[in-house]
C-alpha positions in Angstrom: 0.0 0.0 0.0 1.2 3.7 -0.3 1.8 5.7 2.8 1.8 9.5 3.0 -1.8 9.8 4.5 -2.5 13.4 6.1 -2.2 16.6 4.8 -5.0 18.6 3.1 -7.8 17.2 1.6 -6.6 17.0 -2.1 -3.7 15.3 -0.8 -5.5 12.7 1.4 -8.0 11.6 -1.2 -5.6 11.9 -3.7 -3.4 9.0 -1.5 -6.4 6.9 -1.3 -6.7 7.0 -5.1 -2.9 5.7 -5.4 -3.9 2.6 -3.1 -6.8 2.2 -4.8 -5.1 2.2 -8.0 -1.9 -0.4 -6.7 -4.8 -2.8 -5.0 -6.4 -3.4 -8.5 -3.4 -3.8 -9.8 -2.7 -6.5 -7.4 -6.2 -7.7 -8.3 -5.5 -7.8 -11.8 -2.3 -9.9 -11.7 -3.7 -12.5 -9.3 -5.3 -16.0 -10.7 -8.3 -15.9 -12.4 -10.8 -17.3 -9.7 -8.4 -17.6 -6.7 -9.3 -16.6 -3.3 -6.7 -14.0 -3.4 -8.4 -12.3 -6.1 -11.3 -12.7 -3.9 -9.4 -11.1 -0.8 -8.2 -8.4 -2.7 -11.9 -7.5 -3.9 -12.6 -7.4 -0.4 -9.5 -4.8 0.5 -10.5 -2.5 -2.9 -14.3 -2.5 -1.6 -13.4 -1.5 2.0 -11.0 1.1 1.1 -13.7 2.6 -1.7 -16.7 2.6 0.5 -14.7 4.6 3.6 -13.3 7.3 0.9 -16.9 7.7 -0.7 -18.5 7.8 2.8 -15.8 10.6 3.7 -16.2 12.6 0.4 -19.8 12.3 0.5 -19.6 13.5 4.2 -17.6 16.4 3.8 -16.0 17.0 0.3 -18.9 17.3 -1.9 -20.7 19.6 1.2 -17.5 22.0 0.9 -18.2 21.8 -3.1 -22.0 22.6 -3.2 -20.7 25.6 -1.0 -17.5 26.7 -2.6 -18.0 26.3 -6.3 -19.8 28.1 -9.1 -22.1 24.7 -10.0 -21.4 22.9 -6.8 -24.5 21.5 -6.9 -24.2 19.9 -10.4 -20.7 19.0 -9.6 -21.9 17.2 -6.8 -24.8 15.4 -7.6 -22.5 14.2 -10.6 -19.7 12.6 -8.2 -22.6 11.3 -5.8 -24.1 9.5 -9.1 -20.4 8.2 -9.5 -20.3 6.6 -6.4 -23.7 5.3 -6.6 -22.9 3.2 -9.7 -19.9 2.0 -8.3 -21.5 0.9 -5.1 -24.2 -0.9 -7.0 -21.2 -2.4 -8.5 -19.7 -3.9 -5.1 -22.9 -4.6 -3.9 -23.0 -7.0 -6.9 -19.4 -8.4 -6.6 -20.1 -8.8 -2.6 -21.6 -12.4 -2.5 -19.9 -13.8 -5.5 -16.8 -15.8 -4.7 -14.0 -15.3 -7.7 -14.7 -18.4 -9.7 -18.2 -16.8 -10.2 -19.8 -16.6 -13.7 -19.4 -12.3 -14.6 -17.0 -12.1 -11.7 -13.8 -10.6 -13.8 -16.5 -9.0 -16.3 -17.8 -6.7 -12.8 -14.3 -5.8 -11.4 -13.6 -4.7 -15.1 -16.7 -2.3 -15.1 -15.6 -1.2 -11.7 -11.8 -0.4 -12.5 -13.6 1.6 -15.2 -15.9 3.2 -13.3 -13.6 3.9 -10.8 -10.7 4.8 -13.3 -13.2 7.4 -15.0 -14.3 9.3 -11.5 -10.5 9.2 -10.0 -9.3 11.5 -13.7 -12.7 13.8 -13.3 -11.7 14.6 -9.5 -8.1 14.8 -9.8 -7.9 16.8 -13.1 -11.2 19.2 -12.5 -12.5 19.2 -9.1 -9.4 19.4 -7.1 -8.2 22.0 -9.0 -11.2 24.1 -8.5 -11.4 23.3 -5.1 -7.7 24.4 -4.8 -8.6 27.8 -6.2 -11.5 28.1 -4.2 -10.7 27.5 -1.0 -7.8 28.7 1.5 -5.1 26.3 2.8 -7.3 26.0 6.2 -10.1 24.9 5.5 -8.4 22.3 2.5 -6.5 21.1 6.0 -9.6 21.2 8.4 -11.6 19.0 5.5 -8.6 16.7 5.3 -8.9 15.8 8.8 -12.7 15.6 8.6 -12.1 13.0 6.2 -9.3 10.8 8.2 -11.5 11.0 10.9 -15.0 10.0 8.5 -13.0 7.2 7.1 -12.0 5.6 11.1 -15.9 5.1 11.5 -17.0 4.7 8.1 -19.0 1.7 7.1 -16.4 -1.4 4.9 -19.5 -2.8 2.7 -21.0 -1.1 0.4 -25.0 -0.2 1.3 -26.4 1.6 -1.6 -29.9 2.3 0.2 -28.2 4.2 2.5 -28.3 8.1 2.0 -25.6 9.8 0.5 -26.0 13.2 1.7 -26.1 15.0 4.5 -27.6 14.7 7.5 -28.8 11.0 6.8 -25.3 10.0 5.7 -23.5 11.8 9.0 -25.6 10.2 11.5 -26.1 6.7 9.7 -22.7 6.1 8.7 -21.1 5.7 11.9 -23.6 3.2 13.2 -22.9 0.9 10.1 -19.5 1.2 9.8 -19.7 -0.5 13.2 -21.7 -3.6 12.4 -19.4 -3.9 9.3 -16.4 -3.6 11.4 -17.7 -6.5 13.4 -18.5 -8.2 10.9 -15.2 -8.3 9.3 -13.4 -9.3 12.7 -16.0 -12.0 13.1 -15.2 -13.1 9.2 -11.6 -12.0 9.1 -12.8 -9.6 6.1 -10.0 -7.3 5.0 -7.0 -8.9 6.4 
């Protein structure tokens, strides 16, 4: 995994996307319909649900306030996230020898791929110009701190903006925690 969490809120998220990134990698080069492929599905979906929690928690609330079209902006990276969780949801009950198992991590790389280039290469950089080095640092450790409690399955009933998502999160990122000790999810 890469290290070099903390910092502002760019740099943060952008970290997560470079793990991201090196666990499908990992994902990709492992035999087809191997547990390990299997165990590294579980790692990508538990690193992508805590960053979307986060983002939707705090990032895209800074956006709907801070940019011209924040709204729009928003709503579009929510709808990202939303197809991509629909995504895991589907991948979470299917072992890697499943039929349309590698077909649904490649449509989630995709997905995924597609929303990491729009936030890195637009949104950051009007978020950058928009807001002062403060509050890019105060948002940065909103997010570390979102991510600790944030649910590891994906739930794509479950709001996505605020308040629903700040005061339901927590409570399921909890049961999923358990549930990944119980199960030994993650490790």
């Amino acid at each position: 995994m890469v290290v070099g969490h903390g910092g502002d809120v760019i740099d943060e998220l952008t970290t997560d996307h470079r793990e991201v990134d090196a666990l499908f990698e990992e994902l990709q080069a492992a035999a087809p319909g191997s547990s390990e492929r299997k165990r590294l599905l579980d790692k990508v979906t538990i690193e992508l649900v805590r960053h979307s929690v986060a983002e939707e928690e705090h990032l895209y609330p800074a956006v709907r306030r801070h940019l011209a079209g924040g709204d729009a902006v928003a709503d579009k990276e929510i709808a990202d996230h939303s197809r991509v969780e629909k995504l895991l949801k589907e991948l979470e009950g299917r072992g890697a020898d499943a039929v349309h198992f590698d077909e649904l991590v490649t449509k989630l790389k995709a997905e995924v791929t597609s929303h990491v280039q729009d936030e890195e290469q637009n949104l950051f950089v009007q978020l950058r110009q928009a807001c002062d080095k403060n509050e890019l640092s105060e948002l940065g450790e909103r997010v570390r701190r979102a991510k600790k409690t944030a649910p590891t399955r994906p739930h794509p009933s479950a709001p996505d903006t605020p308040p629903g998502n700040k005061l339901l999160a927590p409570g399921a990122g909890l049961v999923d925690r358990a549930r990944d000790f119980v199960t030994g999810r993650g490790k």
